[in-house]
PyMOL commands that place a pseudoatom at each C-alpha (Angstrom):
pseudoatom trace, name=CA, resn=UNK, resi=1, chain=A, elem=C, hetatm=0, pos=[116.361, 47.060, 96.483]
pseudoatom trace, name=CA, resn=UNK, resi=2, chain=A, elem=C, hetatm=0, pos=[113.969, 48.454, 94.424]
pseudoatom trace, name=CA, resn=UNK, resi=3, chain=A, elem=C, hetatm=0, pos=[111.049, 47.407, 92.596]
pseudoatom trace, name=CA, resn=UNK, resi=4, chain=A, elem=C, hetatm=0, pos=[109.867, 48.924, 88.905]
pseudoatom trace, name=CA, resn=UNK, resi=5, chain=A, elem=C, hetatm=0, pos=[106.317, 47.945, 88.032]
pseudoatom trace, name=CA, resn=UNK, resi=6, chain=A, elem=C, hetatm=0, pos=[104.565, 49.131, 84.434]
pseudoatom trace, name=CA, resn=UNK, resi=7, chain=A, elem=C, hetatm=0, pos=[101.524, 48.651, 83.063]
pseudoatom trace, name=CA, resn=UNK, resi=8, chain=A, elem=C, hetatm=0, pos=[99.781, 49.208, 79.427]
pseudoatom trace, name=CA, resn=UNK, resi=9, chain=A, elem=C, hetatm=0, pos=[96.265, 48.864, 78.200]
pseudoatom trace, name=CA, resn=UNK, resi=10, chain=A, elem=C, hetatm=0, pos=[97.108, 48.211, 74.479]
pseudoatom trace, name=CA, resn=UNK, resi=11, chain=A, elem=C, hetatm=0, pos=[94.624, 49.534, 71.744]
pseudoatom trace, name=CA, resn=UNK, resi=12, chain=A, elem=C, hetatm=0, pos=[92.328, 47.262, 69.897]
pseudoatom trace, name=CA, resn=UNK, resi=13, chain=A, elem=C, hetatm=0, pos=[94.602, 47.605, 66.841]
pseudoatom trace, name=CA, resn=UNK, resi=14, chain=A, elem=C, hetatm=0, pos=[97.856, 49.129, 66.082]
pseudoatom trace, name=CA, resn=UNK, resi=15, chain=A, elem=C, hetatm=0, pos=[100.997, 49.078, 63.213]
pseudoatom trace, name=CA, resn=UNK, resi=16, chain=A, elem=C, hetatm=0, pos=[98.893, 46.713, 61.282]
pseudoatom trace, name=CA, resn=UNK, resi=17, chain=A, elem=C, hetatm=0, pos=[98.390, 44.394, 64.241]
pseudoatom trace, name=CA, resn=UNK, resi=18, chain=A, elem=C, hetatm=0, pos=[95.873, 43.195, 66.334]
pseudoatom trace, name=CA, resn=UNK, resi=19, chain=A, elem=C, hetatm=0, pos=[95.900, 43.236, 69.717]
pseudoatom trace, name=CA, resn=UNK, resi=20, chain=A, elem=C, hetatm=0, pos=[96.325, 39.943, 70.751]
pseudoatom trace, name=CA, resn=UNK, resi=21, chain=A, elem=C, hetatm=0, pos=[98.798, 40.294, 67.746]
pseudoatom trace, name=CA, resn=UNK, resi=22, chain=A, elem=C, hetatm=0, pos=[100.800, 43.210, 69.688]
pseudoatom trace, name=CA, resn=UNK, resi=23, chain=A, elem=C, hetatm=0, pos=[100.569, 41.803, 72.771]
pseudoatom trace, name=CA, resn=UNK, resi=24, chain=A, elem=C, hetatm=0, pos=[102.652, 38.089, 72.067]
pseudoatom trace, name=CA, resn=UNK, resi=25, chain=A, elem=C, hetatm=0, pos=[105.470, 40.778, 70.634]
pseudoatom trace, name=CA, resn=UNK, resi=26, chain=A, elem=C, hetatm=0, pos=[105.212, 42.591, 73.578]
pseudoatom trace, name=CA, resn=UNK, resi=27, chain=A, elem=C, hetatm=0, pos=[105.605, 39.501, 75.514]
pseudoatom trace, name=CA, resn=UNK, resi=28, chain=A, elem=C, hetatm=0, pos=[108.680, 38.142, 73.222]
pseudoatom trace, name=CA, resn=UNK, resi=29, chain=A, elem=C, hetatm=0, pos=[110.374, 41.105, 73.812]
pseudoatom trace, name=CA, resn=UNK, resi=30, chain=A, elem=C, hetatm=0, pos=[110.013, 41.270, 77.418]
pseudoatom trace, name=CA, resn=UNK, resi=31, chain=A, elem=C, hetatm=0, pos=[111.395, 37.597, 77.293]
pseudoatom trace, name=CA, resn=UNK, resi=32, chain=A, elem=C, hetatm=0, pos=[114.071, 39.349, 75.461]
pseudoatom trace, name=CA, resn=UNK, resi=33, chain=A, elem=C, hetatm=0, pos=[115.002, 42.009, 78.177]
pseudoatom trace, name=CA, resn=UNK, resi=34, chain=A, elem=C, hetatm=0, pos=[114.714, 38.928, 80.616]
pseudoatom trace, name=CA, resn=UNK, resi=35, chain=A, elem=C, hetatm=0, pos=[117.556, 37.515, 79.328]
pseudoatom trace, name=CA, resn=UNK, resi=36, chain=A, elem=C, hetatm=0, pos=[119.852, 40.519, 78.561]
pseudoatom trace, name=CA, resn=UNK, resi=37, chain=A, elem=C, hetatm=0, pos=[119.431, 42.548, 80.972]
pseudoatom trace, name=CA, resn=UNK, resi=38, chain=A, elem=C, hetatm=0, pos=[121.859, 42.079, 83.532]
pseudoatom trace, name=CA, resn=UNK, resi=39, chain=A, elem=C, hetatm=0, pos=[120.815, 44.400, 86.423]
pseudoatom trace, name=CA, resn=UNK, resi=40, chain=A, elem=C, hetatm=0, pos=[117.060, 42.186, 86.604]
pseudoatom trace, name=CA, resn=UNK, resi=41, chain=A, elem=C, hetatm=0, pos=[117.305, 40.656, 89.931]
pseudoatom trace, name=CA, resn=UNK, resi=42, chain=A, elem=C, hetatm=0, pos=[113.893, 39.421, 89.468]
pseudoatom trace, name=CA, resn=UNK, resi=43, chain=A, elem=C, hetatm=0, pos=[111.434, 39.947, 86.496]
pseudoatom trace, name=CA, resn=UNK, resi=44, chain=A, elem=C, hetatm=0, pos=[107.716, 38.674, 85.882]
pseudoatom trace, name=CA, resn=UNK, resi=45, chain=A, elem=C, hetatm=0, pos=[105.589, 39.925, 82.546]
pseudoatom trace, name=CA, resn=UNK, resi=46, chain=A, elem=C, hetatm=0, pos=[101.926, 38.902, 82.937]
pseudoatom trace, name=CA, resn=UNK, resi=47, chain=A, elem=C, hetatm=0, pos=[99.052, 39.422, 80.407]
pseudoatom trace, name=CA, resn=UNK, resi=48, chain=A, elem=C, hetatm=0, pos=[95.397, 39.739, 80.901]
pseudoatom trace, name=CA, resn=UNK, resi=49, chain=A, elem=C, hetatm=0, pos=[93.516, 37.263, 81.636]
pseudoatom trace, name=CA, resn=UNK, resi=50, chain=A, elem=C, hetatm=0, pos=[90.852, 36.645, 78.340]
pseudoatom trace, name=CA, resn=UNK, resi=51, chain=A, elem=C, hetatm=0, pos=[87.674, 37.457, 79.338]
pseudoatom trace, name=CA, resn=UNK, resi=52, chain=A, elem=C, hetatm=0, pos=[88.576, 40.174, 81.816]
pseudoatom trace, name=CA, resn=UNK, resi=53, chain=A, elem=C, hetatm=0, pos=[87.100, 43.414, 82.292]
pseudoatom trace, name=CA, resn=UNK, resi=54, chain=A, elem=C, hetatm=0, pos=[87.254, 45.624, 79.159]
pseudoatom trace, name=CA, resn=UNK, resi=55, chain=A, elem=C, hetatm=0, pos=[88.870, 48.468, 81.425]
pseudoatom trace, name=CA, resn=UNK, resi=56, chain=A, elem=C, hetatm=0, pos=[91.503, 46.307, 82.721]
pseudoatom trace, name=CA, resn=UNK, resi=57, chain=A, elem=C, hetatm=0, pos=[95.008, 46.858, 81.448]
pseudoatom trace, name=CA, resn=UNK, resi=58, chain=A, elem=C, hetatm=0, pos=[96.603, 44.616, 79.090]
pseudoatom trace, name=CA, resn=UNK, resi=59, chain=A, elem=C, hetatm=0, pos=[100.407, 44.054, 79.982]
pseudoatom trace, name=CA, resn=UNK, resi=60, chain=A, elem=C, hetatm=0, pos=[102.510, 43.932, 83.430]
pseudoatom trace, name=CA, resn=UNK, resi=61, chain=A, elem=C, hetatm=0, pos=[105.848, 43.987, 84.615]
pseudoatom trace, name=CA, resn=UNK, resi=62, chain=A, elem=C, hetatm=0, pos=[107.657, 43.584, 87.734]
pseudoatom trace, name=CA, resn=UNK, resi=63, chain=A, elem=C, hetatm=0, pos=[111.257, 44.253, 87.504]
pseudoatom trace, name=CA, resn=UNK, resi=64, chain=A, elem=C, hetatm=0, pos=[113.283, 44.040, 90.938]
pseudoatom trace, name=CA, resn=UNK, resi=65, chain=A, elem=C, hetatm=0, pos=[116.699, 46.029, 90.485]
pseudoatom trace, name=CA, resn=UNK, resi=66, chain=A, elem=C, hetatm=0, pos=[119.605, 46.777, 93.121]
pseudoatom trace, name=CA, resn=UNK, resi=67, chain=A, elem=C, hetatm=0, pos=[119.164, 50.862, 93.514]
pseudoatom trace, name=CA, resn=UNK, resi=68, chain=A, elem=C, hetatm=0, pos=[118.177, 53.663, 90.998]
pseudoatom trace, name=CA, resn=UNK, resi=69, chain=A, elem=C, hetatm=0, pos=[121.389, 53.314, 89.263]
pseudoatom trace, name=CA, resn=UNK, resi=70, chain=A, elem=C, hetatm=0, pos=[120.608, 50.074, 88.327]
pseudoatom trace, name=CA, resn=UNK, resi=71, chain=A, elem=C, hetatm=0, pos=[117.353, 51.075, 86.893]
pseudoatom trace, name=CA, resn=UNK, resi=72, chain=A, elem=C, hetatm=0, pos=[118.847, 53.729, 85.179]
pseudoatom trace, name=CA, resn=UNK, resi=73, chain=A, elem=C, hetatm=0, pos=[121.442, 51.505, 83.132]
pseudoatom trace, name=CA, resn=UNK, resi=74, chain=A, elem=C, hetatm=0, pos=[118.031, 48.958, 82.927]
pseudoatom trace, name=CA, resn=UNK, resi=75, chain=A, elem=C, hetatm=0, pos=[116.469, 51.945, 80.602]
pseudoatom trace, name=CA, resn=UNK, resi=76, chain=A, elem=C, hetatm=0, pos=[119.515, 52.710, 78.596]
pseudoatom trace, name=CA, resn=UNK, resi=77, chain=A, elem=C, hetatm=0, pos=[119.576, 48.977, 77.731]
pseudoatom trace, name=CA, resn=UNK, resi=78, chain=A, elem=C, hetatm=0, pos=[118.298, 47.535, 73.895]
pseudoatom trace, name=CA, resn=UNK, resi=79, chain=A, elem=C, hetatm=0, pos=[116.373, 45.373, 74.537]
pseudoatom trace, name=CA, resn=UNK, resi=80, chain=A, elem=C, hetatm=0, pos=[114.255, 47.472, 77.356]
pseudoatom trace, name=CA, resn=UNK, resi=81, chain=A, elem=C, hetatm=0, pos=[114.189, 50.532, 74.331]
pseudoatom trace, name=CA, resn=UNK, resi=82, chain=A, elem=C, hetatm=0, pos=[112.668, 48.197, 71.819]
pseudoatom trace, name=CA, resn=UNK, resi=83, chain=A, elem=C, hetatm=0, pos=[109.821, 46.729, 74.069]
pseudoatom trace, name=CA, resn=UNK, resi=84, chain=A, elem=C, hetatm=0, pos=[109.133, 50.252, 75.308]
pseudoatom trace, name=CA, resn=UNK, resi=85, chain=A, elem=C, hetatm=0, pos=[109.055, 51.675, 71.530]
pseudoatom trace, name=CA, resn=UNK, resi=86, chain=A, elem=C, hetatm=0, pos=[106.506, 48.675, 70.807]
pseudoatom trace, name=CA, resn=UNK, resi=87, chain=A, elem=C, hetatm=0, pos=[104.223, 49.126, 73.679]
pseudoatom trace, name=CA, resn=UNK, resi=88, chain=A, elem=C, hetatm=0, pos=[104.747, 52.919, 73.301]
pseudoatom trace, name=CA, resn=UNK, resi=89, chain=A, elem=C, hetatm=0, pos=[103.248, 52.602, 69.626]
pseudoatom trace, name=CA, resn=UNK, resi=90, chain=A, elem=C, hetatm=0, pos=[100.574, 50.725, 70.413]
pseudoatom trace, name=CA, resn=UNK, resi=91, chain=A, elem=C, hetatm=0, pos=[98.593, 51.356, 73.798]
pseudoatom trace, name=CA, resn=UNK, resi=92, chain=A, elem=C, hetatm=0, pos=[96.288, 53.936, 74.830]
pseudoatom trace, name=CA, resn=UNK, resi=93, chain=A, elem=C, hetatm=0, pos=[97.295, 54.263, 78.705]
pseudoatom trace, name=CA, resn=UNK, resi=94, chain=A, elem=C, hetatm=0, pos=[100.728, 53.420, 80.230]
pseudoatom trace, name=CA, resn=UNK, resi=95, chain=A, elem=C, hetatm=0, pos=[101.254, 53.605, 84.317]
pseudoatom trace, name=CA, resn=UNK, resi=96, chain=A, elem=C, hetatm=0, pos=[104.349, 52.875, 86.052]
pseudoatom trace, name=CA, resn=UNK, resi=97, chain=A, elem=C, hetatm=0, pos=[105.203, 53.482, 89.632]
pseudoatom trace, name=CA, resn=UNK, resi=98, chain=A, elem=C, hetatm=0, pos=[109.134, 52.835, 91.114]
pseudoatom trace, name=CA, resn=UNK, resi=99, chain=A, elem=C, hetatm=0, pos=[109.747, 52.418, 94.635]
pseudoatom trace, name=CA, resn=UNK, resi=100, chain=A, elem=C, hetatm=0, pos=[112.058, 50.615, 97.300]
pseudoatom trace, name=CA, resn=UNK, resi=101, chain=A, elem=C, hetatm=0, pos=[111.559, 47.371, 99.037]
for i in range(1, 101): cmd.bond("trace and resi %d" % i, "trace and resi %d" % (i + 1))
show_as sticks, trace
zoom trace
């Protein structure tokens, strides 16, 4: 098994959008990959907690996929293109790691 996490720290404004603007679209498109994405074995997007630390990042997934494979035909996908466009456009900082349980 192997486990995708990604991270963004979105800017304070972006495509005519507030943050906190950007950030429930980034959110309804990660429900979106959630439910058409069938290689997600598991799959958990968290925001930021208000009121935390200015340097914190924003957005966070945890995607849990069969092998590499699997994550490859995960990226090819949609629905994973247009979140990764959105949060692409609009953050500062992105960090990802990929790794096997």
């Amino acid at each position: 098994m192997l486990r995708h996490i990604v991270t963004y720290k979105f800017l304070p404004e972006a495509q005519g959008r507030t943050k906190k603007e950007n950030l429930a679209l980034a959110k309804e498109l990660a429900e979106e990959m959630k439910n058409s994405i069938p290689q997600l074995l598991s799959f958990t997007c968290g925001l930021g907690s208000p009121g935390q630390k200015e340097d914190n990042y924003d957005i966070l997934l945890i995607c849990d996929l069969a092998d590499f494979d699997a994550l490859a035909e995960y990226k090819k996908n949609p629905a994973h293109k247009a979140f990764g466009n959105h949060c692409h456009a609009v953050s500062s900082a992105r960090a990802a790691i990929d790794f096997e349980l």
